[in-house]
N, C-alpha and C positions, 0 to 999 in steps of 0.2 A: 390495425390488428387488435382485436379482443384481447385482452390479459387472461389466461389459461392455463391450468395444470395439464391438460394431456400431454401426457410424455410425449405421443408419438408428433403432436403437431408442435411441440417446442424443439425435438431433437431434427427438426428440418432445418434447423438454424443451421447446427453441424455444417462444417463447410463456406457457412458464410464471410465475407474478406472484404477487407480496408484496406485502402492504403491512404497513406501519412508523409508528407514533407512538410522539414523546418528545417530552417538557418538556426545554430545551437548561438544564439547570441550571447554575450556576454555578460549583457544586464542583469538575467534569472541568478543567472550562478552569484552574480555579487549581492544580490536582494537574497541568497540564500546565504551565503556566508551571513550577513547580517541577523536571518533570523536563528540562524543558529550563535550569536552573538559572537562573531570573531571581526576581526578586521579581516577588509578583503583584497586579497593577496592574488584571485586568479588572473588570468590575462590572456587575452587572444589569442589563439596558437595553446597552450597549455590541454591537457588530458580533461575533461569533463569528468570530477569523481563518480564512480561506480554510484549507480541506483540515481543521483539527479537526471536522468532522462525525464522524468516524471516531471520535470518542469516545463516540457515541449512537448510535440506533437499537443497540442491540448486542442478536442473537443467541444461544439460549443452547439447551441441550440436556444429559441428564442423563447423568451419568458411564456409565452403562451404554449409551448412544447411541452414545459417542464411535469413531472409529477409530482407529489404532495411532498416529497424527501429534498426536493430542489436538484434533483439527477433525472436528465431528460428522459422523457415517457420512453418505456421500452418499446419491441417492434421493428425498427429497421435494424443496426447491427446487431443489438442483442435482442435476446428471445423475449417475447412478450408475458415475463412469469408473474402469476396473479399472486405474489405473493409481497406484502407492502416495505419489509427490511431488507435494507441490502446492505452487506459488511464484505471486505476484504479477509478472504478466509489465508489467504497464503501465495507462495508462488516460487519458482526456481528460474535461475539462471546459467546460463553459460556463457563464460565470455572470451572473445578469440583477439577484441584489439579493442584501445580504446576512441569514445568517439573524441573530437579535440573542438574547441570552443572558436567558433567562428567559422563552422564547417558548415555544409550542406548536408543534412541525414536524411534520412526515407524509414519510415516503418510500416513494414507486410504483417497485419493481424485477419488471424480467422479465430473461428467458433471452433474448437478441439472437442469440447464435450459439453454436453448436456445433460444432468444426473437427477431426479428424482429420487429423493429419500425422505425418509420417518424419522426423528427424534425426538429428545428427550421435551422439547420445546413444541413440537407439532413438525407441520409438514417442510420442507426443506428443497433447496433446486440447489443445484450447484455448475455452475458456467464458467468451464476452462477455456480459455485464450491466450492463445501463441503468437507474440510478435517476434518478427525479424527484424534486426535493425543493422541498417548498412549508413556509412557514407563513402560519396563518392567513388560508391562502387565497389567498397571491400565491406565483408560482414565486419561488424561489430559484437554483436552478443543478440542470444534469442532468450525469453522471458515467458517462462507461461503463466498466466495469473487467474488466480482459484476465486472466485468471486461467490457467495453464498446468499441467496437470498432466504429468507425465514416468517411466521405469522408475527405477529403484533405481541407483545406479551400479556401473559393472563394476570391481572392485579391479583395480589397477593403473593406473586410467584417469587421464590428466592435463588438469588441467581448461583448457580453453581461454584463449589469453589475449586480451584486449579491446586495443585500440588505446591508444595514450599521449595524453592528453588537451592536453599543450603546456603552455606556462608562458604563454600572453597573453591573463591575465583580467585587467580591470579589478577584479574584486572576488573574495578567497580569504579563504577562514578553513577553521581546523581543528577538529573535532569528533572528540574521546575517547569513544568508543562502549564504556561499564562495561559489568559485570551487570548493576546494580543501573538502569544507565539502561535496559536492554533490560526487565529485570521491570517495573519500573513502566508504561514503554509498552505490555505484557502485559495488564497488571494494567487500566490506563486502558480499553484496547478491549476487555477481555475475550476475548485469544485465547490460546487452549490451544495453538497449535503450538510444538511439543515443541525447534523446531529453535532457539528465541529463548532456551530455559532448560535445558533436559536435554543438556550436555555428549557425555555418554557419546550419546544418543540421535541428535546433530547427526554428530557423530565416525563412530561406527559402522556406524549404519543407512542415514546420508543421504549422507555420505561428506563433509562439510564440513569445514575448516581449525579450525571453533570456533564460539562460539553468532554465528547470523547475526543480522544489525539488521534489524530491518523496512522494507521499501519503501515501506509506506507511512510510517514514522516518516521516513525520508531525504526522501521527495517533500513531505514538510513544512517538512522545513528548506528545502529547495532553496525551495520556495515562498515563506517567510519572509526568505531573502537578496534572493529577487527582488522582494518589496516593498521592504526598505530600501534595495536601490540604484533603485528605481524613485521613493524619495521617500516611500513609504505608500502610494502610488496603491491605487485596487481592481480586481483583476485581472478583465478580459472573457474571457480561455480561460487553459488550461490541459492542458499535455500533458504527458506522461513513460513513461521506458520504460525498467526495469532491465535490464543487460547484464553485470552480475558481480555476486557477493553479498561486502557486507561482515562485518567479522567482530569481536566484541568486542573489546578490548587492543591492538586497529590503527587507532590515528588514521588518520581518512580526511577529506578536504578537500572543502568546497563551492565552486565558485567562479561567477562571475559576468558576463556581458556586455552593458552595453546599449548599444541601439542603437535610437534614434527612441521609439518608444513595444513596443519588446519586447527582454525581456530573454533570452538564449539561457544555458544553466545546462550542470554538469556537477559531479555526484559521481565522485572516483576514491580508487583503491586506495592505500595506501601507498607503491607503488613509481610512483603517476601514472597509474595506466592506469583507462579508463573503466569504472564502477559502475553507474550512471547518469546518462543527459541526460534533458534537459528545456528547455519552452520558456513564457514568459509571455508575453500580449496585455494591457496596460493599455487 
C-alpha cells in the first residue's frame, strides 16, 4: 500500500485487529530490573509491575520490510501515513488484575481512530489503538496508545518550549538517561527507532538535540515513583502524555504528588520544564 494522506482511505484502517500471545518469562523482567540498575528481586509466580508489558508481545519484521526510522513500513496493521516521524504522543490505562511472570497472556489490538490534523509544525496523523490484555482467560488491563506521526522539521525551526513544572513536589528524583540505558530498553522491546541509537540519524534527519529516551521507558518510571509514594498499592487507571522529548547526557527529574488515593506525576527537562505528566488512580 502507497504511503497517503487521504483521510478517507487511511480511516479504513479503523477496525483493523491483531492478536498477540506470549509466555511473560522471566528473563525480560530481570534484564529490566537491571537496566533500571536495581538488583533483581522478581521471581516466577510474582505480579509483572504495571506498564512492563511492553517487554512482550513484541512485533518483528524483516530488515528488508523496515522504513528509513527502523519501525517496519506501515500498511498491514497500521495505516499507511505518508508522513516520515513517528513519536508516542500518550496513552491511558485501566487495570482490573495483575498479569503474573510465568504466565500465558494474549493481547486483542485494533485501530480505534484515525485523526488528520494541522499544527504548529505542519501536517499531523494521529493513530489510536486499543489493546486487551488477558491471561489465561481473565482480563488484565486495556491500554489505548496515542501514536502521532508528523513532517520532517524545517532547519532553522526552534523547538517549542513546555511550561516549568514548579518546585512543589512531595516526591523528586533524578534519572541519568546513558546510551547504554537507552540500547538496552531497545534491545528489551525490540524497537528499531533509529531516534533512541543512531546519533547522526536523531541529529540530522529528525532534527533532535541527541539520542531521545523512550516514552514509554519514562511513563514507567513515572509509574514506578507513583507506586512508591503510593505505598505499593495496585494502580486502578492510568494516564500520560508527552509534551517535550528527552535526550541522553541530560539528567531529567520524576517527580511526585499525592493526594487521597491519586497520585499527579511529571517528567521535566533539565532546565524544569515539562517532558511529561501523568496521573495514577489507586
Amino acid at each position: 500500500m502507497q504511503p497517503t494522506l487521504d483521510s478517507d482511505i487511511l480511516r479504513r484502517w479503523i477496525g483493523t485487529r491483531e492478536v498477540l500471545d506470549d509466555m511473560l518469562h522471566l528473563g525480560p523482567a530481570t534484564l529490566m530490573e537491571m537496566t533500571l540498575d536495581r538488583a533483581p528481586v522478581l521471581a516466577e509466580g510474582d505480579p509483572l509491575p504495571p506498564l512492563w508489558h511492553w517487554l512482550y508481545f513484541l512485533r518483528s519484521a524483516p530488515l528488508s520490510a523496515l522504513g528509513r526510522d527502523g519501525h517496519p513500513a506501515r500498511g498491514e496493521f497500521l495505516p499507511p501515513v505518508a508522513l516520515p516521524r513517528r513519536m508516542w504522543a500518550g496513552g491511558r490505562f485501566g487495570f482490573s488484575a495483575a498479569l503474573r511472570i510465568g504466565a500465558q497472556a494474549q493481547k486483542h489490538s485494533v485501530i480505534k481512530d484515525v485523526a488528520l490534523k494541522s499544527g504548529r509544525s505542519g501536517a499531523l496523523c494521529f493513530v489510536t489503538v486499543r489493546h486487551e490484555v488477558s491471561s489465561r482467560g481473565a482480563p488484565a488491563f486495556w491500554e489505548e496508545h496515542d501514536i502521532v506521526y508528523r513532517e520532517d522539521p524545517v532547519a532553522g525551526t526552534t523547538p517549542r518550549q513546555t511550561a516549568a513544572i514548579g518546585t512543589d513536589w512531595q516526591h523528586s528524583e533524578t534519572v541519568n538517561p546513558t546510551e547504554v540505558m537507552l540500547f538496552r530498553y531497545s534491545a528489551l522491546t525490540f524497537n528499531g527507532h533509529r531516534i533512541h541509537y543512531d546519533r547522526d540519524y536523531a541529529r540530522t534527519v529528525e532534527g533532535h538535540a541527541g539520542l531521545v529516551v523512550h516514552g514509554p521507558l519514562i511513563a514507567t518510571m513515572l509509574m514506578d515513583l507513583a507506586q512508591r509514594a503510593a505505598g505499593g498499592a495496585a494502580p486502578r487507571s492510568f494516564e500520560f502524555r508527552a509534551a517535550s522529548p528527552l535526550f541522553d547526557g541530560a539528567p531529567f527529574t520524576l517527580n511526585a504528588n499525592l493526594a487521597g488515593n491519586t497520585v499527579t506525576l511529571a517528567a521535566a527537562t533539565p532546565e524544569g520544564r515539562l517532558a511529561m505528566d501523568a496521573r495514577v488512580v489507586f
